[in-house]
N, C-alpha and C positions, 0 to 999 in steps of 0.2 A: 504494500500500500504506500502509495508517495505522502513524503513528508505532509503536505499540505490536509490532503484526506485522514490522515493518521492523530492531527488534531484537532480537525471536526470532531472524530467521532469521539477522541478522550472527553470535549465538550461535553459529548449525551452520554458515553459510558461512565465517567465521574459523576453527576447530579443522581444518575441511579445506582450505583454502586452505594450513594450514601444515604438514598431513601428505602432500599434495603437494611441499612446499617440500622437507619431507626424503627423500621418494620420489626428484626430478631430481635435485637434488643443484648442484652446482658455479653456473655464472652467471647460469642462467634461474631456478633456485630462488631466488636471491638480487636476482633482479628480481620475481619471485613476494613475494618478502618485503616487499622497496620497495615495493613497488603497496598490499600488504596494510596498509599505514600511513595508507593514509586511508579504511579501514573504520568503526575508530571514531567517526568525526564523523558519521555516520548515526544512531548510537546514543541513546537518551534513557533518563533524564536524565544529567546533567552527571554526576554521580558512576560510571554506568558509561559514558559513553563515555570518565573516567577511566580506569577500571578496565583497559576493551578497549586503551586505548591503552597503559597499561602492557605488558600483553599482547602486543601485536602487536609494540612496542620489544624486547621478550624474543627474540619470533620471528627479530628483526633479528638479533640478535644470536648468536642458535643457528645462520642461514640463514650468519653470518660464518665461523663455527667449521666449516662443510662445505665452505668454498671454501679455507681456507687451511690445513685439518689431512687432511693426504691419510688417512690410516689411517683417522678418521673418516669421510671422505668413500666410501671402498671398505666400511665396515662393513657387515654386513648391514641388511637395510630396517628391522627392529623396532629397532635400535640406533640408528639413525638417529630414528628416529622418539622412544621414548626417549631423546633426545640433547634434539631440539627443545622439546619438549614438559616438561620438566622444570627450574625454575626455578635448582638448581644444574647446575653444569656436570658431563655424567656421568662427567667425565674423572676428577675430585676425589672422587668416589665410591667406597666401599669396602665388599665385605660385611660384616655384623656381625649378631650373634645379634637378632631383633626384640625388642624393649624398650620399653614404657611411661620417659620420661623423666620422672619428676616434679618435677625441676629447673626445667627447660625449658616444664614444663604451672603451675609455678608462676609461674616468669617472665609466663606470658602473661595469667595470671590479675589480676598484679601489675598491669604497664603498660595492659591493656585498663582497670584501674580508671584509671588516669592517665589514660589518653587518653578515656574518658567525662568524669572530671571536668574535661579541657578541652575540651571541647566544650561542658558547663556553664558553663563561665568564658563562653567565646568569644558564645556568645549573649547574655550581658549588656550587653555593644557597650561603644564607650571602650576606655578603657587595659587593661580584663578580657579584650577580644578578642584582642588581641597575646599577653597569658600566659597565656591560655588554649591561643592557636593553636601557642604554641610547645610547651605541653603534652601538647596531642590530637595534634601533629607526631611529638615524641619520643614520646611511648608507642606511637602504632598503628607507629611502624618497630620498636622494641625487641620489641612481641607478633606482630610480624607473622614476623619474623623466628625468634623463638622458638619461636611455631609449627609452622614451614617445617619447623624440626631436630628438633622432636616427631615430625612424621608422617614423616621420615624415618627417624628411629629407630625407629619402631613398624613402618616396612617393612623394618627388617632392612638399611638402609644406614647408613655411617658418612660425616659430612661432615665438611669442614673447619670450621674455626673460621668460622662466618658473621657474626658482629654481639657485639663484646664491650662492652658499656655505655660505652658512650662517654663521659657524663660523670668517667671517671673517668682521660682523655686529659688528660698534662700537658705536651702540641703541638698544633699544627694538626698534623705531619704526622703524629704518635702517631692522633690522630683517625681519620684518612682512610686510612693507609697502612695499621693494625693492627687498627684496631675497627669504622669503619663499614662498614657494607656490602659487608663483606669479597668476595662474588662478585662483585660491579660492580666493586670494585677489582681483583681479581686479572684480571678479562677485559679491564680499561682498560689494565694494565699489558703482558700479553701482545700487545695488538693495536695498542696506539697508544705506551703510552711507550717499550718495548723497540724496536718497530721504527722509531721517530725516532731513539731516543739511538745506534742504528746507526750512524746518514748523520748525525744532525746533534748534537745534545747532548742530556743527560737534563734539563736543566731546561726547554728550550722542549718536551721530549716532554711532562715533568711540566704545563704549561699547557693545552698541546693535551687532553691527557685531562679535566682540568677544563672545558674549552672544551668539548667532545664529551660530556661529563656534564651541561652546561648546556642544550647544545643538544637532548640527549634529553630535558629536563627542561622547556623549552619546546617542545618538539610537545605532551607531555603536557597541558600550558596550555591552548596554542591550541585543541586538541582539543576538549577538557571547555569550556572559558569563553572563547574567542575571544582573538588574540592580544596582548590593552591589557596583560596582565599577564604575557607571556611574556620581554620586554625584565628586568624584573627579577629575575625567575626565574635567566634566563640570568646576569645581571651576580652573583646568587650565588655561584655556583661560578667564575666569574673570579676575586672577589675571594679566594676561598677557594685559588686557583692563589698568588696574588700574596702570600696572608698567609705560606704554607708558604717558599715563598724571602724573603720579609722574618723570619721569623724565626732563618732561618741566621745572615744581616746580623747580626741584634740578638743571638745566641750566646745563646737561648733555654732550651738545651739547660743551660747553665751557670747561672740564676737557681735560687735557693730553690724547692724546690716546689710551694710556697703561692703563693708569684707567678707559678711555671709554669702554674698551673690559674685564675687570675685573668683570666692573657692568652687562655687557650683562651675562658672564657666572655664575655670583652670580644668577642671576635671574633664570636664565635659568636652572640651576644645580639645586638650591633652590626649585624652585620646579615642578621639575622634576617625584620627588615620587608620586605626583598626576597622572602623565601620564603614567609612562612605567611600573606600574605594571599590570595595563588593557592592555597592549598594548602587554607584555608580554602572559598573559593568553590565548587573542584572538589568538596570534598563538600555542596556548600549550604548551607552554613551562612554 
């Protein structure tokens, strides 16, 4: 089958592979899910076998939610199904009147210009690539995100807080714990840090989620652009495990504000080069 037809059909063989996943439910589904993880390396080009691989990690992670959340798991099939299928969690879901957000459609309006004009940087190569990539980085997660809570509110549901400007984090753990990626965090903490700091402590649980943040952040890699630049990817979100407990150490919490947001962006910027050269590549650029 030529490349082109071989991605069509991962198109329609993925979306069903994973409405099966929430049809069986419990351990098969969830090997159903595993397996569906190396779907996207079929895909061409680089930027959607990105895309799918995002995707199919989501699946993962929905396929998680039906093995260890019984109520879920007994829901009926269309619940299930809207469980998997829906990038927030539908647990966090709430009704609410449907709504045009024009906050949130300005938001995206905003950052998509950020992240176009870094992608303009990044093609100019050199030192432009780097502030670009961290540009066209931060703005496509700020619109992307902004988006997600547009078309949820135009369906008539209320979500949690999902992505609150990060730059405006005066912690690493302010960052990661309060504003980024709010759904990735709140699912990292119910499934990996809560059930370590059980049996063992909350700060090795706190690394492990980093750790398992990295490690989903390298298949991403490997996926789209092969795994030379999945190793730094990963070392990302370690350090970013290791910055959060070195700033307890350093009484963070207690500097001038000014200096509070100095250390987030030292950190952040520092190292940065681990992330947005893969992140770069995966869209082609």
């Amino acid at each position: 089958m030529s490349q082109p037809w071989l991605t069509v059909a991962l198109l329609v063989v993925g979306p069903a592979l994973v409405a099966v996943v929430a049809l069986v439910r419990g351990r098969l589904g969830l090997a159903l899910a595993l397996a569906g993880l190396a779907l996207p390396a079929f895909a061409e080009p680089a930027v959607v076998r990105a895309l799918a691989a995002i995707c199919a990690a989501l699946w993962l992670m929905r396929a998680i939610d039906l093995v260890r959340d019984a109520r879920l798991a007994s829901a009926p099939a269309p619940r299930r199904l809207w469980h998997v299928f829906s990038p927030v969690d539908t647990r966090l879901l709430r009704p609410a009147p449907p709504r045009w957000d024009l906050e949130l459609l300005g938001r995206v309006a905003v950052w998509s210009a950020v992240a176009a004009g870094g992608a303009w940087l990044a093609l100019r190569g050199g030192a432009w690539r780097w502030a670009g990539g961290v540009a066209l980085t931060y703005g496509f997660v700020e619109a992307l995100w902004a988006l997600l809570g547009a078309g949820y509110a135009r369906a008539g549901l209320h979500t949690p807080r999902l992505h609150e400007l990060p730059l405006a984090s005066s912690s690493i753990q302010e960052l990661w714990g309060l504003r980024w990626s709010q759904v990735v965090r709140q699912w990292m903490h119910m499934n990996v840090v809560r059930v370590w700091a059980r049996k063992h402590s909350l700060r090795t649980g706190l690394l492990l989620a980093f750790a398992a943040s990295g490690l989903g952040h390298a298949y991403l890699v490997t996926v789209a652009i092969g795994p030379s630049l999945a190793a730094p990817m990963f070392a990302f979100f370690v350090v970013q495990g290791f910055a959060v407990l070195l700033e307890e150490r350093l009484h963070v919490r207690h500097w001038p504000r000014p200096l509070r947001h100095v250390w987030v962006l030292a950190v952040m910027l520092g190292a940065s080069p681990l992330f947005v050269e893969a992140t770069l590549e995966c869209l082609g650029l």
